[in-house]
LUMMITOR-58222 format. One line per 5 residues: their letters; for each residue x, y, z of N, C-alpha, C, O. Coordinates in steps of 0.001 Angstrom, whole numbers. Layout:
a> X/Y/Z/X/Y/Z/X/Y/Z/X/Y/Z  ... .
//
This chain:
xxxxx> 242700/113136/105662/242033/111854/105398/242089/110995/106658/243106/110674/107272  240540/110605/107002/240783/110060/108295/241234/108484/108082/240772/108000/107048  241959/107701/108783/241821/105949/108939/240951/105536/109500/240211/106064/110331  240984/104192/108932/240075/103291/109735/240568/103233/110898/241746/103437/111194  239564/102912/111715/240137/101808/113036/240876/100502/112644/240442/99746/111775 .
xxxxx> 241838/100320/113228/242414/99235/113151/241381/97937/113178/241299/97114/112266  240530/97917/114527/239553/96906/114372/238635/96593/113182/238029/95521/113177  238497/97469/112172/237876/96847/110940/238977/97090/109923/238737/97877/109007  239683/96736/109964/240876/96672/109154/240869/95335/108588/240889/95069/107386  240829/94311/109802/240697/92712/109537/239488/91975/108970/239413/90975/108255 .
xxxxx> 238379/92937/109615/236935/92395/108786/236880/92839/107610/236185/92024/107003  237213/93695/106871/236960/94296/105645/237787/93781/104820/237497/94011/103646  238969/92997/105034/240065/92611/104386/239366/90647/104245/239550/89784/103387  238851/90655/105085/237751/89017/104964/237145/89581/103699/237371/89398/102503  236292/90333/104384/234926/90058/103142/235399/90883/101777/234698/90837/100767 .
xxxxx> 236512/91563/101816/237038/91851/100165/237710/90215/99576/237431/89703/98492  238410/89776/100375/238560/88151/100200/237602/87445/99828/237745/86562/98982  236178/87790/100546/235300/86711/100012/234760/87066/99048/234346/86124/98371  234526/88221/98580/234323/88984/97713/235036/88348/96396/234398/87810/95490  236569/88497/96423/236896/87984/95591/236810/86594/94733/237101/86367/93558 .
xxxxx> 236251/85670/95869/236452/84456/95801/235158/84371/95496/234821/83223/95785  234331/84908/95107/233118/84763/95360/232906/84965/93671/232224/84235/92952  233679/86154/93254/233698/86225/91838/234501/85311/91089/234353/85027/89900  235339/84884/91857/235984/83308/91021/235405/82217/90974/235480/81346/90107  234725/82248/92051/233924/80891/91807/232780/81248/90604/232565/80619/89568 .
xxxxx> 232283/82178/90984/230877/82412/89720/231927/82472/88261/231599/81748/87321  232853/83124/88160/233298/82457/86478/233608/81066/86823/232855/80392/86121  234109/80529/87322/234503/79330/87074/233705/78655/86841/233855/77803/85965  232338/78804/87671/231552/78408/87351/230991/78363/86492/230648/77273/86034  230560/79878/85735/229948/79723/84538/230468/79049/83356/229878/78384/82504 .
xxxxx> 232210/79489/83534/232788/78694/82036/232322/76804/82286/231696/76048/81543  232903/76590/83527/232286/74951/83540/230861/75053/83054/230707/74627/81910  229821/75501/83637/228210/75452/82761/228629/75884/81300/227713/75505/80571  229495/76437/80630/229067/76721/79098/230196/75290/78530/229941/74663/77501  231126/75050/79208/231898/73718/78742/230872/72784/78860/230625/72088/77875 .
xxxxx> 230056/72600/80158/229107/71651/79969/228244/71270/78585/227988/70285/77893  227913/72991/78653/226487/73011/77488/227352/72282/76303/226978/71251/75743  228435/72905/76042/228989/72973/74296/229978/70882/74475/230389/70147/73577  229975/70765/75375/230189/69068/75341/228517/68356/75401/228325/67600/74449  227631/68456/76111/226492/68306/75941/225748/68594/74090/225154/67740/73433 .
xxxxx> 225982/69712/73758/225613/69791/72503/226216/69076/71417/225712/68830/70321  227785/68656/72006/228810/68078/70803/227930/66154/70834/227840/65259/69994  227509/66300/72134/227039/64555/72311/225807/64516/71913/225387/63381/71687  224890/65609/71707/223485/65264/71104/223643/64970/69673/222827/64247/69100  224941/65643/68884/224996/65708/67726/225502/64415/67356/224890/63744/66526 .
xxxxx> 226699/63945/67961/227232/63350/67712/226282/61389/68325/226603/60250/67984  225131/61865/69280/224063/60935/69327/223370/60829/68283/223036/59720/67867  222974/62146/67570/221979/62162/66224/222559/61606/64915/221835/61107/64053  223934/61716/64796/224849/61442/63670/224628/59202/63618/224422/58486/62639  224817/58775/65260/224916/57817/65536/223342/57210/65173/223209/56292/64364 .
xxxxx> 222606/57606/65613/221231/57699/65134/220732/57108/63651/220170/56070/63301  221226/58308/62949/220887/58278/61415/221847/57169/60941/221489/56611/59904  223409/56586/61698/223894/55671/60683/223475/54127/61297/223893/53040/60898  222703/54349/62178/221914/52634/62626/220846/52810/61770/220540/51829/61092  220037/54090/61602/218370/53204/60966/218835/53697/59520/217765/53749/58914 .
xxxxx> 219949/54132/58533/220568/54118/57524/221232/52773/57639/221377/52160/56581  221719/52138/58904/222169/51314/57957/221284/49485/58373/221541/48416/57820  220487/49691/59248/219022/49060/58944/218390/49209/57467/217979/48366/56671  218461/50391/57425/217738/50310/55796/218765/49202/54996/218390/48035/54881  219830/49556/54557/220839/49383/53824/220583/47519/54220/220259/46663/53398 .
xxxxx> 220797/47348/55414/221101/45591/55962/219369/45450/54915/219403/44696/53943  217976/46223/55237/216667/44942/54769/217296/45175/53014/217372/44071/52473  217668/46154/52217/217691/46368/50917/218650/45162/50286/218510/44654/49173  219805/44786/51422/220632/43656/51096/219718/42189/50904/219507/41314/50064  219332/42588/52336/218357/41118/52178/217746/41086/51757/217245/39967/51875 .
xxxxx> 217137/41777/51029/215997/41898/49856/216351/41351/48028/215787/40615/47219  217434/42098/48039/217806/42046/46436/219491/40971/46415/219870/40528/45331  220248/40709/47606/220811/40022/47685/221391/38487/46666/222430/38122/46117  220059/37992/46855/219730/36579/46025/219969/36889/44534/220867/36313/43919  218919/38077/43780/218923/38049/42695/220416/38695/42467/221146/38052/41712 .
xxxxx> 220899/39791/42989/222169/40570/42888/223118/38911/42365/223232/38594/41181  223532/38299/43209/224056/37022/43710/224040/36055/42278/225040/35774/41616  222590/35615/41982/222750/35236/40482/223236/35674/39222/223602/34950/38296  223200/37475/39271/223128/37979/38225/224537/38185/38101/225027/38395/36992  225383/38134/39364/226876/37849/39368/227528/37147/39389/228734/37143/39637 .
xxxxx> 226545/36084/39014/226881/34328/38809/226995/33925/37417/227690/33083/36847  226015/34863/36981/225665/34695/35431/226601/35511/34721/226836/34909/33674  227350/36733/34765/228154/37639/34605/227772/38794/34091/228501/39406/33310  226534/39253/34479/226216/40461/33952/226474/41529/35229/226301/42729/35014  226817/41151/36321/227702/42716/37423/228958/41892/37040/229185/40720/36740 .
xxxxx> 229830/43292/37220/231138/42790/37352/232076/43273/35792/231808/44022/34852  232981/42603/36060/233584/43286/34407/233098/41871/33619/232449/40973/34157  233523/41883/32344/233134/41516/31219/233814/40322/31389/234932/40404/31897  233223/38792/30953/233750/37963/30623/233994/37056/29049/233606/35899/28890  234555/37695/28222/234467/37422/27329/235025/35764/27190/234179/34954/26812 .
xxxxx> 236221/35328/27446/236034/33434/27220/235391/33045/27583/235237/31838/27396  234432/33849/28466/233073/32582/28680/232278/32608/27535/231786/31564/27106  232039/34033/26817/231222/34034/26124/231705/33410/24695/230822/33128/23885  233044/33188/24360/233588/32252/23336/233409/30899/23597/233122/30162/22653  233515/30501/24582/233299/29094/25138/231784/28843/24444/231412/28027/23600 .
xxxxx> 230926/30132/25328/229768/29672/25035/229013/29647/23508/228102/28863/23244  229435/30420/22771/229799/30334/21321/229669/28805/20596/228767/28267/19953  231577/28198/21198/231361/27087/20776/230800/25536/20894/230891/24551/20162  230012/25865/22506/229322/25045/23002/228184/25048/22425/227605/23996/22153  227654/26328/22130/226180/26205/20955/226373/25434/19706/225762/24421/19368 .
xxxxx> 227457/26156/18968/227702/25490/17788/227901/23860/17874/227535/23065/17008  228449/23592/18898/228569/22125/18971/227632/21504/19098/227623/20581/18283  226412/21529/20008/225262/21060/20232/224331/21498/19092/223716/20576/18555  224172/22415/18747/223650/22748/17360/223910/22060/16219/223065/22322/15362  224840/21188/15812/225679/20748/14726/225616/21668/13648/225234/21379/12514 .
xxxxx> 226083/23026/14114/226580/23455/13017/227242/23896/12866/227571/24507/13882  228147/24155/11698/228932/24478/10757/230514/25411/10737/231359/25576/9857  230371/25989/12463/231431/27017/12687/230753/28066/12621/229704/28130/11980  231433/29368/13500/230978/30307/13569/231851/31219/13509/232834/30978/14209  231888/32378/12828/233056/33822/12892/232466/34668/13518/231242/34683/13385 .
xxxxx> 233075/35628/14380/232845/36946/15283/233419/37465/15493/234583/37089/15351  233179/38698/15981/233575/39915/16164/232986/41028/16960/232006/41758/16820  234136/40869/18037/233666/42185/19018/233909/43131/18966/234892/43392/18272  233212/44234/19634/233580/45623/19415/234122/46029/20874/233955/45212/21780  234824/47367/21173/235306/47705/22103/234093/48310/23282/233415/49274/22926 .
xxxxx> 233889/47773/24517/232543/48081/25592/232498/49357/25545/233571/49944/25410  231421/50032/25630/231046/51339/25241/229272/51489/26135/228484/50542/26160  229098/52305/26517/227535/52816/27358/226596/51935/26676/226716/51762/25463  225778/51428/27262/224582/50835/26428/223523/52347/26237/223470/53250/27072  222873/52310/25138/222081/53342/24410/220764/53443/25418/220305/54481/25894 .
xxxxx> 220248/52003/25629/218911/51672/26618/218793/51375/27653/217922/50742/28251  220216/52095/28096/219963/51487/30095/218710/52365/30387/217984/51709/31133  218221/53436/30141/217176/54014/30771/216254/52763/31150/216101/52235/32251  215661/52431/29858/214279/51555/29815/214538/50250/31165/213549/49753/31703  216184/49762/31635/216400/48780/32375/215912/48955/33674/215434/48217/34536 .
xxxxx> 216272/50617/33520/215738/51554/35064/217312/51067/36160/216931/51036/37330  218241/50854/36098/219659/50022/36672/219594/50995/38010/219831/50320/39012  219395/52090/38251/219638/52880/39391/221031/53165/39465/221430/53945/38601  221969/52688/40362/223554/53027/40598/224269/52569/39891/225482/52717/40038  223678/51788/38785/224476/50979/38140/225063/51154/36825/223998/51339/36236 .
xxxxx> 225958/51240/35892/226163/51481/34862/225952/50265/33921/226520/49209/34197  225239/50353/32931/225215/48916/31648/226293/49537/30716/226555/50703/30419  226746/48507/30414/227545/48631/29764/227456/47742/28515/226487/46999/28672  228208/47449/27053/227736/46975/26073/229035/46444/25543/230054/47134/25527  228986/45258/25128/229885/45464/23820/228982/44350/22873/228293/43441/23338 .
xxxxx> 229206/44723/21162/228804/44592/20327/229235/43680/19393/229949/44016/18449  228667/41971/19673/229552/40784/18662/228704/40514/17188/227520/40314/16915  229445/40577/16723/228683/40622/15163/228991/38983/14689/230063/38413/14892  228126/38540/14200/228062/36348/14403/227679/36058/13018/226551/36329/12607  228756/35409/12141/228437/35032/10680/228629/33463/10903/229644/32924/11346 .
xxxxx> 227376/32807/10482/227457/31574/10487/226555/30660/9760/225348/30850/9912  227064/29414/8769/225992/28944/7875/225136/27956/8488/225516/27363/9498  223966/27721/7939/222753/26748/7882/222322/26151/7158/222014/26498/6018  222163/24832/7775/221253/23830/7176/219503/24648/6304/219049/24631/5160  219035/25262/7655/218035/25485/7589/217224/26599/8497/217601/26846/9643 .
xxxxx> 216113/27237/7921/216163/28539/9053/215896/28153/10456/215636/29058/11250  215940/26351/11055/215236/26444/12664/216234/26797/13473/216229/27236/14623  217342/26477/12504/218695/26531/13230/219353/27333/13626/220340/27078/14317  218850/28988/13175/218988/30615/14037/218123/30309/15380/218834/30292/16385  217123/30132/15550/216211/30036/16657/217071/29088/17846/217453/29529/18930 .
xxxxx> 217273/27619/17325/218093/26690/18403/218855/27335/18394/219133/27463/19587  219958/28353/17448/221362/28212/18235/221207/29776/18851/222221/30020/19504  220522/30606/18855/220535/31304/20216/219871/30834/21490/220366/31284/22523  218778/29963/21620/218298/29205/22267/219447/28388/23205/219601/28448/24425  220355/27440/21994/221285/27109/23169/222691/27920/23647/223408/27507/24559 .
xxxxx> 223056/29623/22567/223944/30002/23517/223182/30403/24864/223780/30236/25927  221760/30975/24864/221388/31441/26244/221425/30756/27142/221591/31247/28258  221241/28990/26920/221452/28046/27574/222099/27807/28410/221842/27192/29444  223899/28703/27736/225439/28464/28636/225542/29134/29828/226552/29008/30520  224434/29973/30219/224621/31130/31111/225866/31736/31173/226399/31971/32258 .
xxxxx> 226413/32030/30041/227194/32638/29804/227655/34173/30501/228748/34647/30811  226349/34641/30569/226313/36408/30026/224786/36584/29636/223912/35718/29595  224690/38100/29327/223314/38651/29267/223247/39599/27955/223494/40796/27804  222729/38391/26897/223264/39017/25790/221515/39825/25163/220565/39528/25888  221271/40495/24268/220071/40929/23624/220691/41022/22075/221705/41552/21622 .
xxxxx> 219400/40114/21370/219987/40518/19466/219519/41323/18883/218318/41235/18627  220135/42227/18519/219932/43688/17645/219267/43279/16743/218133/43758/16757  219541/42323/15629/219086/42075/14605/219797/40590/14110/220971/40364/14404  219070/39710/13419/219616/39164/12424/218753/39005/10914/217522/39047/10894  219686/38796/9512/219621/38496/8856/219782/36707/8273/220531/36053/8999 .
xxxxx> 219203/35972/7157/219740/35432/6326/219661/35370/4942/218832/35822/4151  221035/34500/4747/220994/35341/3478/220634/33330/2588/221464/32449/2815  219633/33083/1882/219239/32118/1245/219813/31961/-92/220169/32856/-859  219859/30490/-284/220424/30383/-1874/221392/29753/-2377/221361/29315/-3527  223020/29540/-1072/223424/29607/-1345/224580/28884/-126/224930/29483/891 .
xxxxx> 225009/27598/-482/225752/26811/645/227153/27779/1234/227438/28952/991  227659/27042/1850/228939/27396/2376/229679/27928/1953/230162/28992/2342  229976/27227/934/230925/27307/-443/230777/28792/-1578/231541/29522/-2209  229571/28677/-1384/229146/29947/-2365/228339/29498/-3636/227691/30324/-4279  228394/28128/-3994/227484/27206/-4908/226164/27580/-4891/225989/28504/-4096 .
xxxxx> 224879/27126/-5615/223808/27217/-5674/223376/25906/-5164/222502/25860/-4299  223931/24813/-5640/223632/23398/-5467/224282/22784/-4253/225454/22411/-4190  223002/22700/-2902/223371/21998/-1943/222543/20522/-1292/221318/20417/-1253  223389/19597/-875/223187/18575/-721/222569/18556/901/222656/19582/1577  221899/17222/1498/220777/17403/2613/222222/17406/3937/221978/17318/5141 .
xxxxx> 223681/17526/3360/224750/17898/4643/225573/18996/4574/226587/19327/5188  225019/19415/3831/225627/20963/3302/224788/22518/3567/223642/22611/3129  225253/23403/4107/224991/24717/4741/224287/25469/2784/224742/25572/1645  222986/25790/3530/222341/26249/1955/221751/27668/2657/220605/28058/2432  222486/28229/3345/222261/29312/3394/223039/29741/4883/223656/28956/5602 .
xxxxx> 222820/31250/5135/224001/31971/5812/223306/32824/6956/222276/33405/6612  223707/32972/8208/223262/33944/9195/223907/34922/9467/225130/34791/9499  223379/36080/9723/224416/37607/10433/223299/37799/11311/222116/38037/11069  224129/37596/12724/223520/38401/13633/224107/39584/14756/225302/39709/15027  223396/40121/15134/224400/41350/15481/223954/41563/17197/223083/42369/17525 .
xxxxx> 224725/40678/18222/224323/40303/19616/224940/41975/20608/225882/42713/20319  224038/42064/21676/224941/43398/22550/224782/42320/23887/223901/41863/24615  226163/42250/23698/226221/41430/25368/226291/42766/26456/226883/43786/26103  225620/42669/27842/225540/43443/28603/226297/43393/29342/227009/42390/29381  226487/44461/30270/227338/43951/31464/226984/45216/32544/227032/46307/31976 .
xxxxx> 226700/45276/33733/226491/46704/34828/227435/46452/36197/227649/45477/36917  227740/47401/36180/228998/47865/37264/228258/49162/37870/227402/49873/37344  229064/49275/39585/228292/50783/39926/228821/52023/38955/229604/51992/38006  228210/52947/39458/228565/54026/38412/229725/55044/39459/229909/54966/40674  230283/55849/38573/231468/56792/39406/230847/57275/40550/231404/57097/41634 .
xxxxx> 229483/58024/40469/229080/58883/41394/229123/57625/42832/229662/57813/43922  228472/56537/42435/228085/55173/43654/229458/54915/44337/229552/54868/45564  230575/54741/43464/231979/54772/43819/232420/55309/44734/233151/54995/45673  231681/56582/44245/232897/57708/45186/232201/57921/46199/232787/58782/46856  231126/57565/46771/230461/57539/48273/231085/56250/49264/230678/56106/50417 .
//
């Protein structure tokens, strides 16, 4: 086996050097170009993510300013929110008082789904119900009409009447014979006070 000459001993030992260096730089290089790409790709995404939560939440800011006001009253009045029932006793006996009549008995039921939120169309919202059942006597029949007239008055709450009855004939007392200050007949009415809160699914976003 013959040797080299000594004289290319030193050049060949360069350019295997540069050689080498030549292949370090090209990976190094390339991994920096694919670190580039995959930080470049993490910032387009993470630009697009940024993206969607400005004109999401542009939307969100005009939908505030849009429904805001009414939202605002209707949580003034107490139909968002939980249930205020002493208002709605208050408002009870603030009718009856201005009404001049006679006292009133009730009875609530425990809040439970309203049957007709569909028809309200509520969207995120849950209606909710509870059910006061209202026995109370009269002068005369105008006096069902005024005295829901003035509980709606109290802005109490957001009530709807299922039904009422009266029952004629027959005063306070249970007598037949009533005088022009005496209750000659009797009301049942059967009120669903409302109430809407978001719903679980709105919650949990």
């Amino acid at each position: 086996m013959k040797k080299l000459p000594s004289a290319l001993m030193l050049p060949l030992l360069v350019l295997l050097a540069v050689i080498v260096a030549a292949v370090v730089a090209i990976k190094f290089t390339d991994d920096q170009a694919r670190d580039a790409r995959a930080r470049l790709a993490t910032q387009q995404t993470q630009f697009r993510e940024a993206q969607t939560r400005v004109q999401k939440s542009g939307s969100e800011k005009e939908l505030i300013a849009r429904y805001l006001p009414d939202y605002s009253k209707l949580a003034a009045l107490g139909f968002v929110g939980e249930e205020r029932r002493i208002n709605w006793l208050d408002a009870l006996r603030n009718a009856n008082q201005k009404g001049a009549m006679f006292g009133i008995n009730y009875d609530i039921s425990v809040q439970q789904a309203y049957p007709h939120a569909a028809a309200l169309a509520p969207g995120q919202l849950s209606v909710m119900q509870s059910v006061m059942k209202l026995r109370f006597p009269m002068l005369h029949e105008e006096d069902l009409p005024k005295f829901l007239e003035y509980l709606a008055e109290q802005n109490a709450g957001v009530f709807i009447v299922d039904q009422c009855t009266v029952r004629r004939g027959a005063n306070a007392t249970g007598t037949i014979q009533a005088t022009r200050f005496q209750p000659n007949m009797a009301a049942e009415c059967q009120l669903a006070w409302l109430t809407a809160r978001p719903s679980a699914a709105a919650e949990d976003r």
